[in-house]
N, C-alpha and C positions, 0 to 999 in steps of 0.2 A: 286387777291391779295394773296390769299392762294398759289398760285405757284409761284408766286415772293416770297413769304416769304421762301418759302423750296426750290426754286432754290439761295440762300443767304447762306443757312445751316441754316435757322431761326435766323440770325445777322440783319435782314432788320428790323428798326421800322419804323411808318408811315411817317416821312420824308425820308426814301430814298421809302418807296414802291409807295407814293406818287410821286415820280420825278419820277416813272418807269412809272407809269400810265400816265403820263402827255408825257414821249415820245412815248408811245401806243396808242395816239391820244384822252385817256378817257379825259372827261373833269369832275373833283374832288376838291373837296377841301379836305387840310391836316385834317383841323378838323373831317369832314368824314368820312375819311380814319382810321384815330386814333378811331372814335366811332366803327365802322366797325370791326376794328381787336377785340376791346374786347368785342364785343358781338361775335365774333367765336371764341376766347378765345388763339388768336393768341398774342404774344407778341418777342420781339427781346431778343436774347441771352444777357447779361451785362458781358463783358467779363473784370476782375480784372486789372487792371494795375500792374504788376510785377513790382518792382524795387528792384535791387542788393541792399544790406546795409553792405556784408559782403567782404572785401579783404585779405585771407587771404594768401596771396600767392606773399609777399612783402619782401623785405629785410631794413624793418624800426624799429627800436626798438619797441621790445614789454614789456608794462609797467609790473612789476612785480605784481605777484596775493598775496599781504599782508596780506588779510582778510582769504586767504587759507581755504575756507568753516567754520570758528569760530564764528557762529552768537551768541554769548552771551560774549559782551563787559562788562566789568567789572567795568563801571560806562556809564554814558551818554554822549552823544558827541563824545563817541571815536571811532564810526565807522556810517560815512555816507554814503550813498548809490544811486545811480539813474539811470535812465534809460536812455542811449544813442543809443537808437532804429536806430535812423539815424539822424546823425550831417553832414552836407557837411563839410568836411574839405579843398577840394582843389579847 
């Protein structure tokens, strides 16, 4: 198991080292396999999903900065604010 994991670069969790073992003729269960790894203290890498949020290299109008870094609005209400981390727009 230990060389299935580090022939993977350590990305293998117990379902894929399981399906390796299973064409290696072992006969296992995934549950096994899963106790297995973390009692050797073996685990699979979680590797982050990237995803672009930024284009900025368009030729679409870009909305004017009105608020110009003046965060002390001179009564309430007159400057709202939020977060548009990532909206699909198209």
């Amino acid at each position: 198991m230990v060389e299935i994991w580090e022939d993977s670069k350590k990305k293998y969790g117990a379902p894929r080292i399981h399906q390796q073992l299973l064409r290696q003729g072992y006969t296992i269960s995934r549950p096994r396999v899963a106790r297995l790894m973390q009692k050797m203290g073996i685990a699979s890498k979680i590797r982050r999903k990237w995803v672009v949020t930024t284009d900025s290299k368009h030729d679409r109008p870009v909305a004017p900065n009105l608020l110009d870094r003046h965060f002390s609005p001179s009564h309430l209400g007159q400057v709202w604010v939020s977060d548009i981390t990532y909206l699909p727009s198209e």
